[in-house]
C-alpha positions as a Markdown table, in Angstrom:
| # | Residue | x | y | z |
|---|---|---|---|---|
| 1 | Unk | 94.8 | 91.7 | 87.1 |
| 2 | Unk | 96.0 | 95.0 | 88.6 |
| 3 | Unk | 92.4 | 95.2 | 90.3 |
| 4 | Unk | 92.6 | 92.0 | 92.0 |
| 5 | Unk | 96.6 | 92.7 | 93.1 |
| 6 | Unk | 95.5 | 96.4 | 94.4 |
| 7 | Unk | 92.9 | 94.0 | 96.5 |
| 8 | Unk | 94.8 | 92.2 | 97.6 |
| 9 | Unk | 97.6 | 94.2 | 99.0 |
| 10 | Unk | 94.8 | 96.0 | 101.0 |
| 11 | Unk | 93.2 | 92.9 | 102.5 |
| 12 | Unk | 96.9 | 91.6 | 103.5 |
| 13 | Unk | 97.5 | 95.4 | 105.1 |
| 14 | Unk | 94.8 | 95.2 | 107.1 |
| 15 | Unk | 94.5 | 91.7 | 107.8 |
| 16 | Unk | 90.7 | 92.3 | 107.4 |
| 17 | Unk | 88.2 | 91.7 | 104.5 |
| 18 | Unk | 85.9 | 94.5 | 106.1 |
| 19 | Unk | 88.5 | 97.1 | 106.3 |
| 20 | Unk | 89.8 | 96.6 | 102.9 |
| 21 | Unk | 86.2 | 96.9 | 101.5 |
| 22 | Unk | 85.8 | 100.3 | 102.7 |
| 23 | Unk | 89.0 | 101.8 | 101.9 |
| 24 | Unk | 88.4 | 100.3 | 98.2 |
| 25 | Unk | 84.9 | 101.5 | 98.4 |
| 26 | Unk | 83.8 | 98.1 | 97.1 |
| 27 | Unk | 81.5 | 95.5 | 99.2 |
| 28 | Unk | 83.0 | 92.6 | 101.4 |
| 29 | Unk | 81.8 | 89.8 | 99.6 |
| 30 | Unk | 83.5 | 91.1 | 96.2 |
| 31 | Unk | 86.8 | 91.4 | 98.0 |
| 32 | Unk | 86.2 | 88.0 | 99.2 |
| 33 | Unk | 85.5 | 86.9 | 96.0 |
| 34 | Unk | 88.2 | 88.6 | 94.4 |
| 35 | Unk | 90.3 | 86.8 | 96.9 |
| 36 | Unk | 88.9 | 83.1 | 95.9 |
| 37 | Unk | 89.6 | 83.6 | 92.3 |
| 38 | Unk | 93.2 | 84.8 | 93.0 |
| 39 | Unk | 93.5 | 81.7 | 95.2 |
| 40 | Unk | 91.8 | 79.6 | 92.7 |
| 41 | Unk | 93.9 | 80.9 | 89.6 |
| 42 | Unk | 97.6 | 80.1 | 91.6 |
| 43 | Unk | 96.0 | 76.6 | 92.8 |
| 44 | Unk | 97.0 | 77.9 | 97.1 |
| 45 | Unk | 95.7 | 79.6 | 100.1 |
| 46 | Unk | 97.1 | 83.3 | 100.6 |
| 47 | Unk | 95.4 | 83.6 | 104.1 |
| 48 | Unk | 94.6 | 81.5 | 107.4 |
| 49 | Unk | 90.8 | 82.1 | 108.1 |
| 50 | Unk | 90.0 | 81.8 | 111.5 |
| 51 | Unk | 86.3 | 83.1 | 113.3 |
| 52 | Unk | 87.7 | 86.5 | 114.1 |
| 53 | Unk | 91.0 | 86.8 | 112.0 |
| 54 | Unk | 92.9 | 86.3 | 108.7 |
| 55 | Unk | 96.7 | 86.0 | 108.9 |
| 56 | Unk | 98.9 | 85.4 | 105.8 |
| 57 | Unk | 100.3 | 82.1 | 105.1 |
| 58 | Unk | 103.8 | 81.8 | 103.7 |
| 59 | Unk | 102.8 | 81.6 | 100.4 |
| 60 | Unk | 100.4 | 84.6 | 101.1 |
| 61 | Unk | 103.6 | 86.6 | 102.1 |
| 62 | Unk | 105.6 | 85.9 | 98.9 |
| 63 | Unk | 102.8 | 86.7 | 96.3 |
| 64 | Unk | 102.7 | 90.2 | 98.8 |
| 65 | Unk | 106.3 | 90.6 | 97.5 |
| 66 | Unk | 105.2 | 89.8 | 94.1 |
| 67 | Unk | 101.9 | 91.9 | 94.1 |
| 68 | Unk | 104.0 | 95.3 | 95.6 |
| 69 | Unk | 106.5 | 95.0 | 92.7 |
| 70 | Unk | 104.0 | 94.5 | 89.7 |
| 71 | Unk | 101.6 | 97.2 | 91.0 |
| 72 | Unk | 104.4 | 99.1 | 90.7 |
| 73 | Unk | 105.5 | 98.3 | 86.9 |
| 74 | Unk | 102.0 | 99.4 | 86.3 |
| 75 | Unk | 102.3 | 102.9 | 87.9 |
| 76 | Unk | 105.3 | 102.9 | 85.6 |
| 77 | Unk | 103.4 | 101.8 | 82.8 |
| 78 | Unk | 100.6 | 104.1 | 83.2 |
| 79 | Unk | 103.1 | 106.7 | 83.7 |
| 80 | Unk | 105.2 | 106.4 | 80.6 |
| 81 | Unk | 102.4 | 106.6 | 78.6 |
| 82 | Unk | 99.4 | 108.0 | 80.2 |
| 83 | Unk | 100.0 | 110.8 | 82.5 |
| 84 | Unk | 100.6 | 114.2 | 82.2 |
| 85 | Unk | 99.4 | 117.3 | 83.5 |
| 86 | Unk | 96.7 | 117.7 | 81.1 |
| 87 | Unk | 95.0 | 114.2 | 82.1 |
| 88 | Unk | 91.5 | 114.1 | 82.3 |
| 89 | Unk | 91.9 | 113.1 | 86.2 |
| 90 | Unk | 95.4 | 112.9 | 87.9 |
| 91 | Unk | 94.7 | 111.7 | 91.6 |
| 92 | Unk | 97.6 | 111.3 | 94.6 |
| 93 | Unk | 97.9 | 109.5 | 98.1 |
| 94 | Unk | 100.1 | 112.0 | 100.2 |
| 95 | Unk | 100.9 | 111.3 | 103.2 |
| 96 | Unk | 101.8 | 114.5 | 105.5 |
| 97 | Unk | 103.2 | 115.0 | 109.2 |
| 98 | Unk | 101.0 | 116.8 | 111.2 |
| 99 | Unk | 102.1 | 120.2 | 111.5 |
| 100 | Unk | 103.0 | 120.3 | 107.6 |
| 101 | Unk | 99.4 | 118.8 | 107.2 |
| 102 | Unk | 97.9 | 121.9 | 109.3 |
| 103 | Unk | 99.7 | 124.4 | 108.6 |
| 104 | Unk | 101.6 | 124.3 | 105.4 |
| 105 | Unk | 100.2 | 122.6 | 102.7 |
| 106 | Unk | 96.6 | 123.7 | 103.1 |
| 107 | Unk | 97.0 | 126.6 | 101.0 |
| 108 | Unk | 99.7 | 124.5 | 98.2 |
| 109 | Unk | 96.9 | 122.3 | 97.7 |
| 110 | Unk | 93.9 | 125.0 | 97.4 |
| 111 | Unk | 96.2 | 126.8 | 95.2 |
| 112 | Unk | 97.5 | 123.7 | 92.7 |
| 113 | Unk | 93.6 | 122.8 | 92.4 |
| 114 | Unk | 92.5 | 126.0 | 91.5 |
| 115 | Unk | 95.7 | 125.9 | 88.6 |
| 116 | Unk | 94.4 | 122.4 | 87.6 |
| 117 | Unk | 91.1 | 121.5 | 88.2 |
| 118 | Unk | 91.4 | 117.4 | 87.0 |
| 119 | Unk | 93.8 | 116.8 | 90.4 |
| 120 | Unk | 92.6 | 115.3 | 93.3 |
| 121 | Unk | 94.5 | 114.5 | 97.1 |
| 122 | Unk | 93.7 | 111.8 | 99.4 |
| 123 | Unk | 95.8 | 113.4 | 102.5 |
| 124 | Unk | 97.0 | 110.7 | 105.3 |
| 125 | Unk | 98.3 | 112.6 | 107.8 |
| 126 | Unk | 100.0 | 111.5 | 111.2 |
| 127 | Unk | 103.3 | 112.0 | 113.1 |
| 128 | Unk | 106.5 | 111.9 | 111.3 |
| 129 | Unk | 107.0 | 108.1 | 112.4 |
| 130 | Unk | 103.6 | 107.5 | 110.8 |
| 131 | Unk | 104.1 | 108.4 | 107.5 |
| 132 | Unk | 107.1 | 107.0 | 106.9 |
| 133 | Unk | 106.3 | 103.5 | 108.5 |
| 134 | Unk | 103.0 | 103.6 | 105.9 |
| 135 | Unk | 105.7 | 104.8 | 102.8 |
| 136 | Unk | 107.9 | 101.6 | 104.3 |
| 137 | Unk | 104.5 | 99.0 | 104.1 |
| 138 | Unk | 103.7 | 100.4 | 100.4 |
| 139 | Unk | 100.3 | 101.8 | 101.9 |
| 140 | Unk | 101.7 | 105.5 | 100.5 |
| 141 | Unk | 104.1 | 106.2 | 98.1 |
| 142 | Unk | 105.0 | 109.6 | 98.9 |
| 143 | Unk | 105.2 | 112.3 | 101.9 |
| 144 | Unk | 106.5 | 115.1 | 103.3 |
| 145 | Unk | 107.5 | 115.0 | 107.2 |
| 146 | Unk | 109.2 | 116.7 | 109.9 |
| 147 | Unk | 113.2 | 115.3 | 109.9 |
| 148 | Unk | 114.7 | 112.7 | 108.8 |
| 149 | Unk | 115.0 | 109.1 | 110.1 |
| 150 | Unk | 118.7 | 107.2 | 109.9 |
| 151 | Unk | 116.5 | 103.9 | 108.0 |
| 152 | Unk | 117.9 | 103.6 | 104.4 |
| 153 | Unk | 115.0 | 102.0 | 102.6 |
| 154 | Unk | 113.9 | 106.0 | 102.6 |
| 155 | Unk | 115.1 | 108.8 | 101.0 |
| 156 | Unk | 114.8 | 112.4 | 102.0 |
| 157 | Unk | 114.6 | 115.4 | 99.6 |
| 158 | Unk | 114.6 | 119.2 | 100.8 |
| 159 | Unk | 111.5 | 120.9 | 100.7 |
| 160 | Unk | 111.2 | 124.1 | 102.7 |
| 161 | Unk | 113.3 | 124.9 | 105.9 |
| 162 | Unk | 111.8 | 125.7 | 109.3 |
| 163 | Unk | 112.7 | 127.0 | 112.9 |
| 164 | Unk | 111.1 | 125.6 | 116.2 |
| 165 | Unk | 110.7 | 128.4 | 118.5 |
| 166 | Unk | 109.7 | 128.9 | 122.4 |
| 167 | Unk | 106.1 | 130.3 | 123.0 |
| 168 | Unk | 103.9 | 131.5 | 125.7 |
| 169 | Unk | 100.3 | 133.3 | 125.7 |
| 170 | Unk | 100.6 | 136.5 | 126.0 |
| 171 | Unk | 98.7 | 136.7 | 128.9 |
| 172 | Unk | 101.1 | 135.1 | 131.0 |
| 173 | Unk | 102.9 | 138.3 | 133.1 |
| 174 | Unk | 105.5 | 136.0 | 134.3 |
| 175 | Unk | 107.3 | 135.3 | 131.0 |
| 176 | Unk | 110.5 | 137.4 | 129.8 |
| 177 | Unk | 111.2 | 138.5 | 126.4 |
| 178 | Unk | 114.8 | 136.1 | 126.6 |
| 179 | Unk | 115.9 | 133.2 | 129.3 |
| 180 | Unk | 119.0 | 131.7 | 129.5 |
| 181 | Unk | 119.3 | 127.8 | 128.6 |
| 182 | Unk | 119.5 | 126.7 | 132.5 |
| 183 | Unk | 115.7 | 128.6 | 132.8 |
| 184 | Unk | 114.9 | 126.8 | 129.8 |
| 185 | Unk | 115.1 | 124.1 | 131.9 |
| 186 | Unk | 113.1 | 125.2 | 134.7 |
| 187 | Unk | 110.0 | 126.8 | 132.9 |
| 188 | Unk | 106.9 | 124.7 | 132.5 |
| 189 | Unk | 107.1 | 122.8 | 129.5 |
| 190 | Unk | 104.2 | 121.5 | 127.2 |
| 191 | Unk | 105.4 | 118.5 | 124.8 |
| 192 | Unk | 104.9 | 116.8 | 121.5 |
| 193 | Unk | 104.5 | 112.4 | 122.0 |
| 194 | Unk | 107.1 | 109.9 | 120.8 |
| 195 | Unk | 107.5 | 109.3 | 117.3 |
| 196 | Unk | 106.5 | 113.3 | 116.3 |
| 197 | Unk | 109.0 | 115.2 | 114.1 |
| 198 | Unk | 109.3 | 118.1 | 116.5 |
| 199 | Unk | 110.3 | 116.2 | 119.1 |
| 200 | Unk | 112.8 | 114.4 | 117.5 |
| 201 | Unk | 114.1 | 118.0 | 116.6 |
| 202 | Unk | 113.6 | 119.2 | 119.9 |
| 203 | Unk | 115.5 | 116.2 | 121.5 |
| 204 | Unk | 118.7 | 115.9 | 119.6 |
| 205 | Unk | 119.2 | 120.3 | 119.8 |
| 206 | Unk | 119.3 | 119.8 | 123.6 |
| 207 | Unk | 121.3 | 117.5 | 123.9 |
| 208 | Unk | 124.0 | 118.8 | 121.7 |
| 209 | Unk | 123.7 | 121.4 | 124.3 |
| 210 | Unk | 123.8 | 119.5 | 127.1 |
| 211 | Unk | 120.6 | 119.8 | 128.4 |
| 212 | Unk | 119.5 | 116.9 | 129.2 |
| 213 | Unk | 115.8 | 117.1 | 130.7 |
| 214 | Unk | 112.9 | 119.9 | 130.6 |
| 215 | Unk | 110.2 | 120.4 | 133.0 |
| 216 | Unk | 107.5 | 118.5 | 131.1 |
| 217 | Unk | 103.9 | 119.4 | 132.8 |
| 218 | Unk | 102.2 | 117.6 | 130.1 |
| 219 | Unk | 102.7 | 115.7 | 126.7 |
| 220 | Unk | 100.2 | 116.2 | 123.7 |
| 221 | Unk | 99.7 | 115.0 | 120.2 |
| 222 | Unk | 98.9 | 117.7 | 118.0 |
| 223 | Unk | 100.3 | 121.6 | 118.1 |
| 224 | Unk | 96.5 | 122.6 | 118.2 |
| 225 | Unk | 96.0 | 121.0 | 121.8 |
| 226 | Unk | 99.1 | 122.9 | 122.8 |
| 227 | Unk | 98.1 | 126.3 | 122.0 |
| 228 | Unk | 94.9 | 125.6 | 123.7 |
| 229 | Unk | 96.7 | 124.9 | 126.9 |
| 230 | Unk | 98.9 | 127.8 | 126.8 |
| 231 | Unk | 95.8 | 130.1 | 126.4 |
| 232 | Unk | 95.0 | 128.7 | 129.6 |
| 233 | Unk | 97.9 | 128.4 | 131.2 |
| 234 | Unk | 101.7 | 130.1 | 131.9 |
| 235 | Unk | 103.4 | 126.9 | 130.2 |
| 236 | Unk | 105.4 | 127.1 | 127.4 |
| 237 | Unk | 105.8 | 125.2 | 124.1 |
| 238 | Unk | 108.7 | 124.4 | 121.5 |
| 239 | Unk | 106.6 | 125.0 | 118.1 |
| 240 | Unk | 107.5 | 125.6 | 114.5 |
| 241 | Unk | 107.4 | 128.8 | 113.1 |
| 242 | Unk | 104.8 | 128.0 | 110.4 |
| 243 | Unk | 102.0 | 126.8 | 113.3 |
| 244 | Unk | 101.9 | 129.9 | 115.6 |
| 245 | Unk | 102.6 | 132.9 | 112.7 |
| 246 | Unk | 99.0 | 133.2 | 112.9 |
| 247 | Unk | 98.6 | 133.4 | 116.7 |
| 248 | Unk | 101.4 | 135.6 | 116.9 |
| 249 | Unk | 100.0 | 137.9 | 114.6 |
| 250 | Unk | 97.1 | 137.9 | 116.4 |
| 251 | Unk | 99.0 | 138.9 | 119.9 |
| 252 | Unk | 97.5 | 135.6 | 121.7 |
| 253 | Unk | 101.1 | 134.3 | 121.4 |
| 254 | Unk | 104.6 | 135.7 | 121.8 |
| 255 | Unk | 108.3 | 134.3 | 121.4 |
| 256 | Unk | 110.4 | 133.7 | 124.5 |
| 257 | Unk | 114.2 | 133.8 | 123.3 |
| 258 | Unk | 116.4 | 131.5 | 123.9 |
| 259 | Unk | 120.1 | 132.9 | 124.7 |
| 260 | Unk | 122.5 | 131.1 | 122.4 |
| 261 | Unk | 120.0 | 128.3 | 121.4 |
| 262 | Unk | 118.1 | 127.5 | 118.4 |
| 263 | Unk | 115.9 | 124.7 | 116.9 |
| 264 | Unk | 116.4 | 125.0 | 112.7 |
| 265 | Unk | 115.6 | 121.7 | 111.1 |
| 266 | Unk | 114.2 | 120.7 | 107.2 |
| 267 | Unk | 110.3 | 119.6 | 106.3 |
| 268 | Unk | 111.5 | 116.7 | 103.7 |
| 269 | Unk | 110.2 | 114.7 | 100.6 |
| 270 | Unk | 110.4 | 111.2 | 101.7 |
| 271 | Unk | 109.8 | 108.2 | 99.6 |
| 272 | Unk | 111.0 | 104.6 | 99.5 |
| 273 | Unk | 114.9 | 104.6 | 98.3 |
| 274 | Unk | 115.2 | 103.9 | 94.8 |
| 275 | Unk | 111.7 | 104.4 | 94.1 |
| 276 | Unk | 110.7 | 107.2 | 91.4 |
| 277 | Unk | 107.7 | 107.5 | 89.1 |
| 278 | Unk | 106.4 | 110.7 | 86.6 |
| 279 | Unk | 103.7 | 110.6 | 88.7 |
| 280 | Unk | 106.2 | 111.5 | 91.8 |
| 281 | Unk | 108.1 | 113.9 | 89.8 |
| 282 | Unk | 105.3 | 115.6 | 88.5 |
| 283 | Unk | 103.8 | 115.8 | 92.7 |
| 284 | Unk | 107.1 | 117.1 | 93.6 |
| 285 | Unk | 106.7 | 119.7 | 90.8 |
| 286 | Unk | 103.6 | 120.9 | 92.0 |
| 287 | Unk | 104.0 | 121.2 | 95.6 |
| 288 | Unk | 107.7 | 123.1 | 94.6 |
| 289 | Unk | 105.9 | 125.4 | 92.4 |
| 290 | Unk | 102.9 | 126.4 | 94.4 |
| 291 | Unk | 105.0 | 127.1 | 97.1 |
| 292 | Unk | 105.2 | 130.5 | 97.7 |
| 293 | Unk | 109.1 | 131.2 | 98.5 |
């Protein structure tokens, strides 16, 4: 019974038979069929079948309630009686924000698998806004991301702390080792998309200082692209610590100071409120332990 919930959660998350099939790894027509016999079994139709499209009916969107909250009594089950961190295979959906996905956890992971062998990680990773709208729709149970969101279906647990700073290439011979926060205004500026962490960050520190608007030259998605355009260019960026320690070492970047400014924010557990599992705590474990502080 679990197989044919966990089926159908996908197919009503995608709205698509295809889609569901490949993320299960299974063929179409056994998720369709898995879909009959559920349909068959509760005497109704979960989904409106059109040419191109499946929608959920209403009844479709109350066995979705249903189907979230006993998939969940059998992660509970399972984990009251079967897991541990000598299981034969121990296997976790994480979802990560971007710059935690590049540049933080990389090396928790390679370092928790070479401790235990049996654990495996699907990593989802995306902005901040991502994850947690894919922890709100039950497609992840657990993340770690970039600030917190005011929504109180989610709660936030500290993980490590982090500090945004101003960088430039060091080949730009027009940049000074401090500005002021009216320069900061002035300089060219290189920023993150809506809906990413470091923005958010970014976004509410200025205007708690009353700055209300940088000269943005261009807006990317990923802290990669940036550094790529300040090799190339005389802009400047607002990045975290953990992403350019590399490039800083390696003299392609430098920090700009900011007089009487700073960016300090939290990378954060996040899960759905009132949710908890062993298999959660025992994630949370590892990821706190193979940290190294």
């Amino acid at each position: 019974m679990n197989y044919k919930l966990k089926t159908f959660i996908k197919v009503a998350q995608h709205s698509s038979f295809t889609l569901a099939s490949k993320e299960l790894n299974i063929s179409q027509p056994a998720v369709s069929k898995t879909i009959s016999k559920l349909e068959e079994e509760y005497n109704t139709s979960f989904f409106n079948r059109s040419r191109n499209s499946i929608s959920l009916t209403n009844e479709g969107k109350i066995f979705l309630d249903y189907a979230y909250k006993i998939t969940e009594l059998f992660e509970e089950l399972e984990s009251s009686f079967l897991l541990n961190e000598e299981s034969t295979s121990l296997e976790f959906n994480l979802g990560l924000s971007t710059t935690i996905a590049t540049y933080v956890m990389p090396k928790v992971l390679a370092k928790i698998q070479q401790n235990s062998n049996n654990i495996k990680f699907n990593i989802i990773s995306g902005n901040t806004k991502d994850i947690e709208h894919k922890i709100l729709n039950q497609e992840l149970e657990f993340g770690i991301v970039e600030g917190k969101s005011s929504n109180q279906l989610l709660r936030y647990s500290k993980f490590i702390k982090d500090e945004i700073v101003l960088v430039t290439s060091t080949n730009n011979t027009n940049s000074k080792s401090s500005i002021s926060k009216q320069e900061l205004s002035k300089i060219p500026y290189i920023g993150r998309e809506i809906g990413s962490g470091t923005r958010e960050i970014i976004e509410e520190t200025l205007k708690k200082n009353n700055i209300t608007k940088l000269n943005r030259v261009i807006t990317l998605n990923n802290t990669e692209a940036i550094e790529q355009y300040l090799h190339y260019s005389n802009s400047y960026a607002l990045l975290s610590i953990h992403a350019v320690t590399e490039k800083l070492i390696q003299n392609k970047l430098k920090i700009v100071d900011i007089k009487g400014l700073s960016f300090e924010r939290e990378f954060d557990f996040v899960c759905r409120t009132n949710y908890q599992s062993k298999k959660m705590n025992l994630l949370y474990k590892l990821i706190k332990t193979n940290y190294n502080f």
